[in-house]
N, C-alpha and C positions, 0 to 999 in steps of 0.2 A: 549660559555658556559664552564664552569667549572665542573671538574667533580665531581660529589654528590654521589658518592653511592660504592667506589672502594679505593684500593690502590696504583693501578698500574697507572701512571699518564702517563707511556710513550705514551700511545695513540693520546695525546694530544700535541705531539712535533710539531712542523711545517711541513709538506710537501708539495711536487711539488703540484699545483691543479692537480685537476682529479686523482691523485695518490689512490691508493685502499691499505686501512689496514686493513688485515684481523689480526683481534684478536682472533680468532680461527685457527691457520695456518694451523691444521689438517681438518679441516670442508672440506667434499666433496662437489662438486660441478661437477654438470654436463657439459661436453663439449659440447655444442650445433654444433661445426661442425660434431661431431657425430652422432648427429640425425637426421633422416629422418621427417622432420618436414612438409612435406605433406601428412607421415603416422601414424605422435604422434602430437596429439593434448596437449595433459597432460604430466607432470615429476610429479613425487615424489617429493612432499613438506617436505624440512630438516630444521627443525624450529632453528631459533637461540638459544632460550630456551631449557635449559636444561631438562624443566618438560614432561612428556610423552608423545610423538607425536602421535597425531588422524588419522594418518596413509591417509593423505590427499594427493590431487594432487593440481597444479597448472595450470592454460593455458601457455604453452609452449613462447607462447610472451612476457608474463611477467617473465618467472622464472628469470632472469639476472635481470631483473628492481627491484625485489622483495629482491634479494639478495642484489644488490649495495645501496639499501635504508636502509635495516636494516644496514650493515657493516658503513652507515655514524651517524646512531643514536648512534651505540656501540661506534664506534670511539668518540664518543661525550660525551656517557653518562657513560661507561665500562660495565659492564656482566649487560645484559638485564635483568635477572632473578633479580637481587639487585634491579635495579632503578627501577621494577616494584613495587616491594615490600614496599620497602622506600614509592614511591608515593601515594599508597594505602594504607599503613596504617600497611601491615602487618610485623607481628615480625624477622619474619625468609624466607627465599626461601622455606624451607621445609612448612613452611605454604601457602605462596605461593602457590604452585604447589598443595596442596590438593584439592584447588578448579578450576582452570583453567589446562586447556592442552597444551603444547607444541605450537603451532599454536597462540590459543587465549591469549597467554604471549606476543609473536611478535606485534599481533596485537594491545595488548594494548602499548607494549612500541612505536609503531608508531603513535599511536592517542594518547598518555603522550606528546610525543618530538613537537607535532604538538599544541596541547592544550597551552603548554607552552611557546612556539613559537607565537600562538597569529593565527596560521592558521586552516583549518578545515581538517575531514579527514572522509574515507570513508569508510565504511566496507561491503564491497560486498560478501564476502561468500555467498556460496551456503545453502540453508538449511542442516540443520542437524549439521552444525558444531560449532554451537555456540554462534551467534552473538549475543543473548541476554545476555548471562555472561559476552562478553567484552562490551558492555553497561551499565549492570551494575555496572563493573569494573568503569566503566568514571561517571557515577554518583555516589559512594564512592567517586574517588577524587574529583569530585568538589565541595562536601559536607564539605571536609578534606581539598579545598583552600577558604572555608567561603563563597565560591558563590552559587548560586541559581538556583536548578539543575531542567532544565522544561523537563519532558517527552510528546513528539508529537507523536502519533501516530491514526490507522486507525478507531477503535471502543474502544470504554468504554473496551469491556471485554477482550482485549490485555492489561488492567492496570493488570490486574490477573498473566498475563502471565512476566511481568517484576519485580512484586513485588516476584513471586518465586522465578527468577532466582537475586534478592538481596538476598532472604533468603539462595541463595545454594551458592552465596561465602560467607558467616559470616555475613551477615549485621543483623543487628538484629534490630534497631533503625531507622525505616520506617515509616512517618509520612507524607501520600502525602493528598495534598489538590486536589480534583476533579474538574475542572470547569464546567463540566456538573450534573445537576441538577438530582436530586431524580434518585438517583443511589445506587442499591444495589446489589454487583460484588459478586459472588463467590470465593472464595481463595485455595479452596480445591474439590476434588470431592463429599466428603461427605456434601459439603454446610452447615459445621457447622460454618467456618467463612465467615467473612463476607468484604468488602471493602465498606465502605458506604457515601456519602453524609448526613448532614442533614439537619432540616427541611429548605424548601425554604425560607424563612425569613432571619432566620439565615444564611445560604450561601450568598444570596445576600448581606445581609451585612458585611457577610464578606469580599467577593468580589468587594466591595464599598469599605471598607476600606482599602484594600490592594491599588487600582488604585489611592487611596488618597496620602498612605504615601508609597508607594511603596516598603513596608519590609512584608515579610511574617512573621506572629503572630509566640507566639512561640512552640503553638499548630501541625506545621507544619515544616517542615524540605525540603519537594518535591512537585513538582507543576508536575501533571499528566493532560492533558487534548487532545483532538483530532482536527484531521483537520475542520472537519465540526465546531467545536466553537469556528473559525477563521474567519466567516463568518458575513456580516450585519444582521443583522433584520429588515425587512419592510423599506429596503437601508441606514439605520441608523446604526452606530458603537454601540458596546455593553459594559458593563462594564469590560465584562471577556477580551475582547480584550483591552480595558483600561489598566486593569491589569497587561497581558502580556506586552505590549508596557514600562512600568513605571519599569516593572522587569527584561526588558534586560538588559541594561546594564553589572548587576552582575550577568547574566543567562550564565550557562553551558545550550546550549539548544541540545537536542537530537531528531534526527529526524526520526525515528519509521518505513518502507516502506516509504522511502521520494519521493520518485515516484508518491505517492497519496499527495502529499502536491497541486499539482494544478499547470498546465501549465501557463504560462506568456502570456496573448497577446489574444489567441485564439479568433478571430473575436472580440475581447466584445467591444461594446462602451457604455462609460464612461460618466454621466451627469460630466457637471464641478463642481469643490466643493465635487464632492459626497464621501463619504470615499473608502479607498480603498476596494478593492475586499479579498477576503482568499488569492489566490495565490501571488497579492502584498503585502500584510500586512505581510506574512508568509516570505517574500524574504525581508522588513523592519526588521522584527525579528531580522533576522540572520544579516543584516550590522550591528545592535546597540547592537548583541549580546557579552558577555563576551568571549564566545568559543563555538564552532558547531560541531557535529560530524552525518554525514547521516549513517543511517544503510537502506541499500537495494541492495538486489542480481538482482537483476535489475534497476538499477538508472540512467540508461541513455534510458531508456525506449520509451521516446519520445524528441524529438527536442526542444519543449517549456519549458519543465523540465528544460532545464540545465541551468538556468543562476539561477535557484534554488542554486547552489553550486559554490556563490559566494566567499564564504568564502573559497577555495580553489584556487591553482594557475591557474586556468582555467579562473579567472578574470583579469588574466595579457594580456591577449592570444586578447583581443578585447576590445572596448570601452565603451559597454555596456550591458548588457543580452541580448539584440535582436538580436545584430549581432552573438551574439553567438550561440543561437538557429537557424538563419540561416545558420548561417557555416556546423551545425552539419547535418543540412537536406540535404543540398548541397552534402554535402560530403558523407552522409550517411554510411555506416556499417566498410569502409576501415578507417574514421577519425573516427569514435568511438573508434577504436584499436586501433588507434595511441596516442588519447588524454588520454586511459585507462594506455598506457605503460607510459606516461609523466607523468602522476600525482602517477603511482608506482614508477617512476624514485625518483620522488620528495618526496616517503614517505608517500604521502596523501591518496592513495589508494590501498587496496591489496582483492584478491579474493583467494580464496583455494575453490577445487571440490571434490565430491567422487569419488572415480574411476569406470566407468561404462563399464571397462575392462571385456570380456565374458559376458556383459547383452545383450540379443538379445528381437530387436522388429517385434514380428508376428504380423499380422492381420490372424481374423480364421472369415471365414464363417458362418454367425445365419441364421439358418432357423426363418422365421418372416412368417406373414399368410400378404399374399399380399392382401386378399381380405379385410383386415383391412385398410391396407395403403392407399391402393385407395380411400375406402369410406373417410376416414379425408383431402385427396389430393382434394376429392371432393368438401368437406366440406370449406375447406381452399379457395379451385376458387371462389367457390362462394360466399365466404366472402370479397374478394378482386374484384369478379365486383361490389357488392355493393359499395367495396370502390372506386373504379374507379368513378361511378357515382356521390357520395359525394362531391369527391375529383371538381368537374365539378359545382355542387351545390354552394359548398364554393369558387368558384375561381368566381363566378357569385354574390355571394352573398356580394362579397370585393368589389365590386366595387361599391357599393352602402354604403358599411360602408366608404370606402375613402371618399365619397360625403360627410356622415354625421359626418366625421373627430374621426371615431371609431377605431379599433384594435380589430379584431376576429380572436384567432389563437389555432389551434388545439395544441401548444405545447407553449415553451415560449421565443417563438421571440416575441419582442418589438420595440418602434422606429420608426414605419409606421403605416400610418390608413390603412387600408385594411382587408381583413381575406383569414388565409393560414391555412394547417390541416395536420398534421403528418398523412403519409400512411401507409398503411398496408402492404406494402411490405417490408417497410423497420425496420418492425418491426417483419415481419413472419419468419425472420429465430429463434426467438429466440419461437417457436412453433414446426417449423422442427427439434429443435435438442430433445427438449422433447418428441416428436413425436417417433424419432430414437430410444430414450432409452426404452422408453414404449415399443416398437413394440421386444426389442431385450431383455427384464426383463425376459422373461422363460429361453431363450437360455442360457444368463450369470447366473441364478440362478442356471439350470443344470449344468452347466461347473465348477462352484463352487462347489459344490455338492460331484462332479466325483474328484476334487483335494482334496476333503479334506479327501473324501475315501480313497486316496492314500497316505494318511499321511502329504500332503501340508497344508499352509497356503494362501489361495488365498485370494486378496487383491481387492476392487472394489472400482472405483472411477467415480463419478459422478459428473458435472458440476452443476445441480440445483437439489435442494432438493426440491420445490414447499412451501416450508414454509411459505413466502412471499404471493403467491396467497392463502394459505389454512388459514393463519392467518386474511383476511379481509374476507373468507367467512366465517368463525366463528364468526367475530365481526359483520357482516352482518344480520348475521341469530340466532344469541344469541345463542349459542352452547355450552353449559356450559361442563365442565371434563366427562368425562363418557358418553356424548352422541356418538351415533356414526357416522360420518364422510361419507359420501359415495358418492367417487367424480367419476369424471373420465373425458376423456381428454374431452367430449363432453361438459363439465360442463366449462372448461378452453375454448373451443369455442365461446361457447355463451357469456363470458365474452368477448371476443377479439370481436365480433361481439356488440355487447350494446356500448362499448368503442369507438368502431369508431365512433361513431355519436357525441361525447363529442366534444366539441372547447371550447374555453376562451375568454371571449370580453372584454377589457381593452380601457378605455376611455383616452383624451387626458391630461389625470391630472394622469394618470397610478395607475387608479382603475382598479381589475379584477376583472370578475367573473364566476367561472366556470360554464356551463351547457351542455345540449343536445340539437342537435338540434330537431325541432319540426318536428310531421308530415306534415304541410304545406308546411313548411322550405322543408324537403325532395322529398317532392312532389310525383306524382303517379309514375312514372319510377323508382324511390327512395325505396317508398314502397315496388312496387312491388319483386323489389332484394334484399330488407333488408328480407320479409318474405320465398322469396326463398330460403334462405342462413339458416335461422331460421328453416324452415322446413327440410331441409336433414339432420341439425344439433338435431333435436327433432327426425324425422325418424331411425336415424344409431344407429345399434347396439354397446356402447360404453364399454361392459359390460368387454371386454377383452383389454380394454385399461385404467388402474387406474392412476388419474390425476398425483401419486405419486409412483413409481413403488418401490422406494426402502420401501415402509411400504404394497407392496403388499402381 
């Protein structure tokens, strides 16, 4: 490369390989035989960038890898701060730096040198530091190299949250096309604007016509859409994935939590012919894509994930994404640092941390009324020998569908006539942990309370909000605005208890159809434990345990 954005050209003289030019020759730099690195996890992140540093750390195994990557871009490109600027569009450095930090300047000029390299790159920070404005950052430039900039990510209303962070570097001229259907996103908290699809006709055609001539209209400048509408319909390929496919080629594609893009492999089998799957289709993308950049602070999350990030030099390292998902399993947490520091070595990846230097983790004691616990502990056995007995029921009742070359299955395995039933055990812990919170809602309500009396800011967080279960007993029971609501965990019982009885029967042409089974079906042993389970569950006093503890 030649340099674009400097005066100073001696950077670019020959040297020995492996030689290191620091262009900075004042830049500190930490001595790592100085450190006690079985008692420092973290350094102090020194951004190359001139622009205000976020006062970050690094994991101590990359800080070198972190450093000898940017020092090979600079050498390459001269003052990071120019070549960012140049590439994005803006006027000056001082313009620059009013919208990004110190950190996320680095970052973008390692995913700029990588983009135009033709390789991908990865931006693993930790919350809070920024990844969404160096995202942004990369969708400006691929707007400004005339390619076709797709955003992927987890839910619709994450489009909200990327369309701010274009408004909060200068972009003003945001024009995304949604692939998901009748969709109306909030943009602001006041919900006076709006992020909107419209009508279904219209979108579908439009979306037909893009998969036609594979140019986005000129209505439209950004392609926003999620993992899930990466998926078949009723095992058939869709138009929106049409779309996508026709529009790679000239696609900057960006990958949003790429950890949720979907593991490679996992048990599935495949009719022949049949389209691909999300998680194939999703790993087609990225080969036929223009350039790729994953954003996730966790992206190596699981073993089947990684060959997701082909697009990086982790595809040199083996033959094919399988072997590579086995290597990583193999090897598990010691090769994940190793393969973390190689692709920082090579530029592709960088992570920065807060520093959690003097945070201290107590656990404090809640008084709970045990005499609660028990009764639901109750509640819960005896939901689970009903399902014991089911579970005895349906494994008697398959071998009569094998006979009649059927598929009844409590969940959605396919591919076998027989009938199998999702258990209740392996679904109770996610009751146990709602259980937990509910029973400890006074304790942490008072302890909040007592901090904020003290002039604190106490912070509460919770795993499930119950939204999920309180939104289909609404649509259940017709529960319009203003009615009121009055759950409680006994109410979330008897739904786990009804549900067990549910399986799916799927014929040899992979017709389903959901139901329950019958009183017959379950027979008099069956009965009998389903109305035992039902009556302690209608007996017990639920009235101090509300299904939703934070709207308690």
């Amino acid at each position: 490369k030649q340099p674009t954005s400097r005066t100073d050209t001696t950077r670019n003289k020959p040297r020995e390989l492996g030689e290191r030019i620091d262009t900075q020759p004042n830049r500190e730099r930490v001595n790592l035989s100085d450190v006690d690195i079985s008692k420092t996890e973290q350094i102090d992140y020194k951004p190359f960038s001139k622009s205000k540093p976020m006062n970050t750390k690094v994991p101590v195994n990359l800080y070198t890898a972190v450093a000898n990557a940017l020092d090979k871009v600079e050498a390459e490109v001269g003052n990071i701060d120019v070549y960012v600027a140049e590439k994005l569009g803006y006027k000056s450095e001082s313009e620059l730096t009013k919208y990004f930090g110190g950190e996320q300047i680095d970052a973008l000029a390692l995913a700029l040198f990588n983009a135009e390299s033709g390789s991908g790159f990865i931006i693993g920070d930790q919350t809070g530091i920024g990844k969404g404005r160096v995202v942004a950052g990369m969708l400006k430039f691929a707007m400004k190299q005339g390619w076709t900039p797709v955003f992927v990510t987890e839910k619709p209303n994450l489009y909200a949250d990327i369309v701010r962070d274009m408004k909060n570097i200068g972009m003003t001229d945001i024009r995304p096309l949604m692939t998901n259907t009748g969709e109306k996103i909030p943009l602001n908290a006041e919900e006076t604007e709006f992020l909107s699809t419209p009508s279904i006709a219209k979108h579908k055609q439009e979306i037909l016509s893009i998969a036609n001539t594979g140019e986005l209209p000129s209505a439209y400048n950004i392609v926003f859409t999620s993992y899930n509408q990466m998926q078949t319909v009723k095992g058939e390929t869709t138009p929106r994935r049409q779309m996508l496919d026709v529009l790679a080629p000239n696609a900057f594609i960006v990958l949003d939590e790429s950890h949720n893009a979907g593991g490679q492999g996992e048990g599935k089998q495949v009719k022949s012919g049949a389209p691909l799957d999300r998680a194939d289709f999703a790993r087609t993308l990225i080969t036929n894509a223009k350039g790729v950049m994953y954003s996730s602070a966790t992206y190596a999350k699981r073993p089947n994930v990684m060959s997701l990030y082909s697009a990086t030099d982790m595809r040199l390292a083996v033959e094919d994404g399988k072997s590579l998902a086995e290597a990583i399993e193999v090897g598990g947490v010691p090769l994940q640092q190793v393969v973390a520091t190689m692709l920082t070595e090579s530029g592709q990846y960088i992570r920065r941390e807060r520093d959690f230097e003097g945070i201290t983790y107590d656990t404090v004691d809640a008084k709970v009324n045990q005499n609660v616990a028990e009764m639901a502990a109750s509640a819960m056995l005896a939901v689970k020998e009903f399902d014991d007995i089911k579970n005895d029921i349906v494994s008697a009742l398959g071998e009569q569908a094998k006979a009649e070359g059927e598929l009844i299955t409590g969940g959605s395995a396919t591919g076998q006539a027989g009938m199998e039933s999702s258990n209740f055990t392996s679904i109770m812990h996610n009751l146990i942990d709602q259980m937990l919170l509910t029973l400890k809602a006074d304790a942490t309500a008072d302890r909040a309370i007592k901090h904020l009396k003290e002039g604190k800011k106490p912070v509460i967080t919770v795993a499930n909000t119950m939204g999920s279960f309180i939104d289909r007993y609404v649509q259940e029971n017709g529960i319009t605005p203003g009615d009121k609501i009055d759950l409680s965990f006994g109410d979330m019982m008897r739904r786990y208890l009804e549900e067990s009885k549910k399986v799916i029967e799927g014929d040899t042409f992979g017709k389903k159809t959901v139901r329950y089974l019958t009183d017959d079906e379950i027979g008099e042993d069956g009965l009998v434990a389903f109305n035992h389970a039902l009556d302690i569950i209608d007996k017990t006093d639920w009235s101090g345990m509300p299904v939703s503890p934070i709207d308690y």
